[in-house]
C-alpha positions as CSV (number, residue, x, y, z in Angstrom):
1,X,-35.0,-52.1,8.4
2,X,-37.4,-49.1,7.9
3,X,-36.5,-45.9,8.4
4,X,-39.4,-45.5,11.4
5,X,-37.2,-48.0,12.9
6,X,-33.8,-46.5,12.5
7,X,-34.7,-42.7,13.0
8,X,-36.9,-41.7,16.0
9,X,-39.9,-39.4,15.8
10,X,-38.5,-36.1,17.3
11,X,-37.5,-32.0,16.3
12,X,-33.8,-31.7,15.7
13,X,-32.3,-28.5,16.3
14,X,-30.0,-27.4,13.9
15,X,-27.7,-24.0,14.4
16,X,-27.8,-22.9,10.4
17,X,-24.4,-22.5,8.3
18,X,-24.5,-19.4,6.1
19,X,-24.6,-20.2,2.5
20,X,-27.5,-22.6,3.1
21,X,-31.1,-21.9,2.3
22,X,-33.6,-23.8,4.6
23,X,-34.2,-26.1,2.3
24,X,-30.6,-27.2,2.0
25,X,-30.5,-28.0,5.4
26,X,-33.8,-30.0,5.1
27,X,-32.1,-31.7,2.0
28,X,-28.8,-32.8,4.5
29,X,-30.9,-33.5,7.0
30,X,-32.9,-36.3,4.8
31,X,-29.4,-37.9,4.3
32,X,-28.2,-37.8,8.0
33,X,-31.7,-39.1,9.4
34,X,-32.0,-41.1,6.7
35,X,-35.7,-40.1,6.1
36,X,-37.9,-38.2,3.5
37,X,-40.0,-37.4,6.1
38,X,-38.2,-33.9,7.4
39,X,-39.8,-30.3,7.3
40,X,-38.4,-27.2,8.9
41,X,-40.5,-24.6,11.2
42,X,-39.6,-21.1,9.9
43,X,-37.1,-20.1,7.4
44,X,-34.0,-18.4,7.8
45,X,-32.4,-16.1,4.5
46,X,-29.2,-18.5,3.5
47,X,-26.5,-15.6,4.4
48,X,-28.2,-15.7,8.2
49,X,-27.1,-18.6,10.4
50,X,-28.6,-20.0,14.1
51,X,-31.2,-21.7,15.3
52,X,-33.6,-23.5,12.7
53,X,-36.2,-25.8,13.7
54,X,-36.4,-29.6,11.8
55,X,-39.4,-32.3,12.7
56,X,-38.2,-36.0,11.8
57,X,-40.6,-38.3,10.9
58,X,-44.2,-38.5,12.5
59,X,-42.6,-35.2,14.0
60,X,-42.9,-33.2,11.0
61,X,-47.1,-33.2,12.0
62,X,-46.1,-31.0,15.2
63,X,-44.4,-28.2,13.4
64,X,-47.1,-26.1,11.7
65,X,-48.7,-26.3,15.9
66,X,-45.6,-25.0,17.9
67,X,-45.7,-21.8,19.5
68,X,-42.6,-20.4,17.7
69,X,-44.0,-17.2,17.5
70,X,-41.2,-15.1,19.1
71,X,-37.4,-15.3,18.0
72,X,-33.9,-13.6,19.0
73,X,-31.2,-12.2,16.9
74,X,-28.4,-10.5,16.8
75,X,-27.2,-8.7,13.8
76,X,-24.8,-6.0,12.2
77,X,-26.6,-3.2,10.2
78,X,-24.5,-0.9,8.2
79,X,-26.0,2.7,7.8
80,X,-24.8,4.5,4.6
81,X,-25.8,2.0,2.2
82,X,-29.2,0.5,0.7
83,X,-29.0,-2.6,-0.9
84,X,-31.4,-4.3,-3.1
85,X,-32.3,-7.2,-0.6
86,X,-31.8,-4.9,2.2
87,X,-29.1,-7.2,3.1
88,X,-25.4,-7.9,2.0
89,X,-26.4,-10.6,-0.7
90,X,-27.4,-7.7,-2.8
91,X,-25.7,-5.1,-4.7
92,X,-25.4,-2.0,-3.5
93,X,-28.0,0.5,-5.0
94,X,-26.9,3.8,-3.5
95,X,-24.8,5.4,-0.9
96,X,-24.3,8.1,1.5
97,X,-21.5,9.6,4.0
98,X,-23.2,8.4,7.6
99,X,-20.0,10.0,9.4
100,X,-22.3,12.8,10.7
101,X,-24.8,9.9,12.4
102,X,-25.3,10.7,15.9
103,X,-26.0,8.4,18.7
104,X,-29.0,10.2,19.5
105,X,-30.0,10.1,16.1
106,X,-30.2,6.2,16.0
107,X,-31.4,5.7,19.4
108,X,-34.5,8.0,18.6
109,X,-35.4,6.0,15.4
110,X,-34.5,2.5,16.9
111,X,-37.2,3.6,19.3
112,X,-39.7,4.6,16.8
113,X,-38.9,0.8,15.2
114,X,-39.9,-0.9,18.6
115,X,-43.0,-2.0,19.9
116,X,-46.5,-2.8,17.1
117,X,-45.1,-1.6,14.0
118,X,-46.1,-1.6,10.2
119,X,-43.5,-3.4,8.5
120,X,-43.2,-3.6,4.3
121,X,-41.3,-6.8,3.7
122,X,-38.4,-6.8,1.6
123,X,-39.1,-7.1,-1.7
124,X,-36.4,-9.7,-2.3
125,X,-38.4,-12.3,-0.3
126,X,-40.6,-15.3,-0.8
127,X,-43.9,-13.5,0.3
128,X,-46.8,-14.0,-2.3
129,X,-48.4,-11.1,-3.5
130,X,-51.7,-12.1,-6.0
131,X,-49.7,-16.0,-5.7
132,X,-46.5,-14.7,-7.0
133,X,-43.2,-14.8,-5.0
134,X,-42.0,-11.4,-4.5
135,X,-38.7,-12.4,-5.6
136,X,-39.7,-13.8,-9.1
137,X,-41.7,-10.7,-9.6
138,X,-38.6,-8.3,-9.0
139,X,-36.9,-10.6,-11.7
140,X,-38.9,-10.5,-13.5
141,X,-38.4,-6.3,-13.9
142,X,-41.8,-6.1,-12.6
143,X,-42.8,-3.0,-10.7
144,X,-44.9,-3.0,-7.8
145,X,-45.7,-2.8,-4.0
146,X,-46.0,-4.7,-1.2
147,X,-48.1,-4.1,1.6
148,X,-47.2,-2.8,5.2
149,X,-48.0,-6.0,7.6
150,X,-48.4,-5.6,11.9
151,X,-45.5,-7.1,13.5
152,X,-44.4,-6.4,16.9
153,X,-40.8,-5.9,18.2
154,X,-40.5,-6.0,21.8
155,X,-36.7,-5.8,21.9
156,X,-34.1,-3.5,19.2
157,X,-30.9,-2.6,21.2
158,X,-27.7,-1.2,20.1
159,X,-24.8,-2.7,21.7
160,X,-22.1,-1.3,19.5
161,X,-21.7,1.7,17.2
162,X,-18.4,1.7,14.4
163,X,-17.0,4.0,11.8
164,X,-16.0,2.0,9.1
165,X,-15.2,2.7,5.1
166,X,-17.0,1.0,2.6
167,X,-15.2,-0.8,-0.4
168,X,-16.0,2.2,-2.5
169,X,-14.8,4.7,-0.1
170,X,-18.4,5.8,1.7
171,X,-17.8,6.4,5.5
172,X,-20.4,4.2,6.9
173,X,-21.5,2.8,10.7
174,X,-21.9,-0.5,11.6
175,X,-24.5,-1.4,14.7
176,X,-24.4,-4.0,16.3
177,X,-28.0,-5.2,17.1
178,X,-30.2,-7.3,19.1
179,X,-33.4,-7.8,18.0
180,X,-36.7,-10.0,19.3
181,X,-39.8,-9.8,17.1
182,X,-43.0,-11.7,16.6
183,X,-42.7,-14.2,13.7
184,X,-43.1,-12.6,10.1
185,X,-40.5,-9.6,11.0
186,X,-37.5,-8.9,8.8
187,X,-34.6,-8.3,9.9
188,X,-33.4,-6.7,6.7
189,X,-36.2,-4.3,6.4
190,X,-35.5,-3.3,10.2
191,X,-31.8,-2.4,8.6
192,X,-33.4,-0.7,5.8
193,X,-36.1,1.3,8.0
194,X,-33.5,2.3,10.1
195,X,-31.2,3.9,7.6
196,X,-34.1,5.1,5.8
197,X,-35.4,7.5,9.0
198,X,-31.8,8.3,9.3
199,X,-31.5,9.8,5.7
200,X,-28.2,7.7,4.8
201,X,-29.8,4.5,4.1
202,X,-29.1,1.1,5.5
203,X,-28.7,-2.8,4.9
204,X,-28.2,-5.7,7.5
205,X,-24.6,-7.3,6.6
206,X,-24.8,-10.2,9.1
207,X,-28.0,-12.0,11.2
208,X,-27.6,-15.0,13.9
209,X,-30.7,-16.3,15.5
210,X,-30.3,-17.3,18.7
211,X,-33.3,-18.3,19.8
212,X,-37.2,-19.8,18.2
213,X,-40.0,-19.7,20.7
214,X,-38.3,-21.9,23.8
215,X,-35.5,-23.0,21.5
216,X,-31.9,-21.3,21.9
217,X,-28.6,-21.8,20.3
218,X,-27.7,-24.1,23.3
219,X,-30.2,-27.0,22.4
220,X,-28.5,-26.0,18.8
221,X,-26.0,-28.3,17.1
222,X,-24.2,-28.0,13.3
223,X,-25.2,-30.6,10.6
224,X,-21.9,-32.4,11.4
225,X,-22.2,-32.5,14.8
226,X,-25.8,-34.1,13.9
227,X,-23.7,-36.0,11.2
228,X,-21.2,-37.8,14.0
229,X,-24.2,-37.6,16.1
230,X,-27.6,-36.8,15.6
231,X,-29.4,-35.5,18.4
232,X,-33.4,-35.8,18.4
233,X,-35.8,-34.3,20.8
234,X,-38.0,-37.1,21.3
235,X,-41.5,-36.2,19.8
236,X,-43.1,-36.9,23.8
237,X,-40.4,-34.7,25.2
238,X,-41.2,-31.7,22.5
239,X,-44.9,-32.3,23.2
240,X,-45.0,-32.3,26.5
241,X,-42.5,-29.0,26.5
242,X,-44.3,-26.8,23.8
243,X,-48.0,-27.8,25.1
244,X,-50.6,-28.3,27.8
245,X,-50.8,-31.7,29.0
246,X,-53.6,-34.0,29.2
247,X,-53.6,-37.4,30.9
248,X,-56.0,-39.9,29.8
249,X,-57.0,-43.6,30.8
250,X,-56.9,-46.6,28.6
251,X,-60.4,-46.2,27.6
252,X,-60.0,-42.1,26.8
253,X,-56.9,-43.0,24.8
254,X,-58.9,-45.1,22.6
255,X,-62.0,-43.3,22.3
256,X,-59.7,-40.1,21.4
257,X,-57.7,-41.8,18.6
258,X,-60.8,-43.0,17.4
259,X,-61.4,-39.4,16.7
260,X,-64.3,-39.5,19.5
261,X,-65.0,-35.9,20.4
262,X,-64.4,-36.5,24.3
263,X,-65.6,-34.0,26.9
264,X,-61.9,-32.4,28.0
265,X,-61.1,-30.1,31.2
266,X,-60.6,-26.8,31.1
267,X,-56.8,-25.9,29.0
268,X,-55.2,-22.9,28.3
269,X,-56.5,-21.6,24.7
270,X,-54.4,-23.3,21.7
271,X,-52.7,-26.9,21.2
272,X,-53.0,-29.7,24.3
273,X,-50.9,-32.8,24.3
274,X,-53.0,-36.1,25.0
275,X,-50.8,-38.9,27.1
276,X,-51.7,-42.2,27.4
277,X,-51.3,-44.2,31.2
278,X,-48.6,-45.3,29.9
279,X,-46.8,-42.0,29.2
280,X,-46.8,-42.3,25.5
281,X,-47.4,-39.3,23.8
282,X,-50.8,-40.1,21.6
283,X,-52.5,-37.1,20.3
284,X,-52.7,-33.4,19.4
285,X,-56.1,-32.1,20.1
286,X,-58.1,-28.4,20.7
287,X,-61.4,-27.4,22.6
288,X,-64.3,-26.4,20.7
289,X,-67.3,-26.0,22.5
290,X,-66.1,-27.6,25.5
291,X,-65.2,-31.3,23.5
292,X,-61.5,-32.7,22.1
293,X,-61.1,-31.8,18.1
294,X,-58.0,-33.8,17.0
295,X,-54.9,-32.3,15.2
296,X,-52.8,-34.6,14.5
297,X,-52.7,-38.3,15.6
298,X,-49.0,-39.6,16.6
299,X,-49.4,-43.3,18.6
């Protein structure tokens, strides 16, 4: 029996362990579905758990096309420390008493952190500057910059504010944060940026996402639930949900998958799912100049 038999074309959703880089998950997943053919939408840093996005099989072809541009977290940031992720999985590379932090103080620069914002990435992260990994260039000793990208965070709340002591005595705050951001926002250097206009510095010591485009934590289910059970999203189902819909006749269908450049009516700008009269989900196309341009073929 092949494995197109015995795993169905879909997107698994799968609420991340900490520990595990996204790649691990993809790895476990390959044994669960018993398939090769898994790939992940986004990553998520392996100390940060929640919602993480898998296509199965011909699935894996609708990935790089979802709208997952806009994701939910919650966090903890600690002001009073900088780390050398920005993050807990880092040592800690200086610190500073944040006992004299106000409330106003952090709501002021939490403000000036919201809305179209220039973010530097972290520079323990996997973006490529000149085709290098960041991270292998900051083992490697290497000194250099990253630059400042446009990101947009349309929600940075602080639910919770407390005084804590840090292992090596440094009275320090923890915040407890929401956070939702365009895709390509760090958490991390959020923490970091935060501390930073604050004067005492400032890492992120724990990160849940809670939500990927129209994806939330409960449509979310942990590699052994999927183990006893794995839930797919039928590939159709995920179509129909993340796209514009087109309904075609027999003789459409086939011109389409054919690759024929069909006159199409008029869609919202971006992706539109092609169904069959039968309801079978056939083809990802886009306008351009008023005619179908296929994407990806799935029937």
């Amino acid at each position: 029996m092949t494995d197109q038999q015995t795993t169905p074309d879909g997107l698994v959703i799968v609420d991340k362990p900490s520990g595990f880089t996204s790649h691990d998950v993809v790895a476990k997943m390959r044994g669960i579905a018993r398939t090769r053919r898994v790939g992940h939408a986004g990553t998520l840093d392996p100390m940060a758990t929640g919602v993480l996005v898998l296509g199965v099989q011909r699935a894996t072809k609708l990935l790089g096309h979802l709208a997952l541009t806009e994701k939910e977290y919650l966090g903890t940031v600690r002001l009073g420390q900088n780390t050398v992720t920005d993050d807990a999985e880092g040592e800690i590379t200086s610190s500073a008493d944040a006992s004299a932090v106000t409330r106003e103080g952090i709501d002021a620069q939490v403000a000036a952190l919201t809305g179209p914002i220039m973010q530097v990435p972290s520079k323990v992260s996997a973006i490529k500057i000149d085709g290098k990994r960041s991270y292998a260039r900051v083992r490697g000793g290497e000194e250099f910059e990253i630059p400042a990208r446009p990101v947009t965070v349309s929600s940075f709340r602080v639910y919770d504010v407390r005084e804590a002591v840090a292992e090596d005595g440094t009275p320090v705050l923890d915040l407890v944060v929401s956070v939702v951001c365009s895709s390509g926002t760090y958490i991390r250097a959020l923490a970091r940026d935060l501390g930073a206009g604050l004067g005492v510095g400032g890492h992120l010591t724990a990160l849940r996402r809670t939500r990927v485009g129209p994806y939330g934590l409960d449509a979310a289910r942990t590699l052994d639930q999927h183990q006893a059970e794995l839930t797919v999203m039928p590939v159709a189902e995920a179509a129909a949900s993340a796209f514009a819909r087109w309904d075609v006749d027999e003789k459409r269908a086939k011109l389409l998958l054919n690759g024929v450049r069909l006159d199409m009516p008029a869609h919202p700008r971006g992706p539109v799912a092609v169904f069959g009269p039968d309801g079978a989900f056939l083809v990802l196309v886009e306008e351009e100049r008023g005619k179908a341009k296929s994407l990806a073929v799935f029937a």
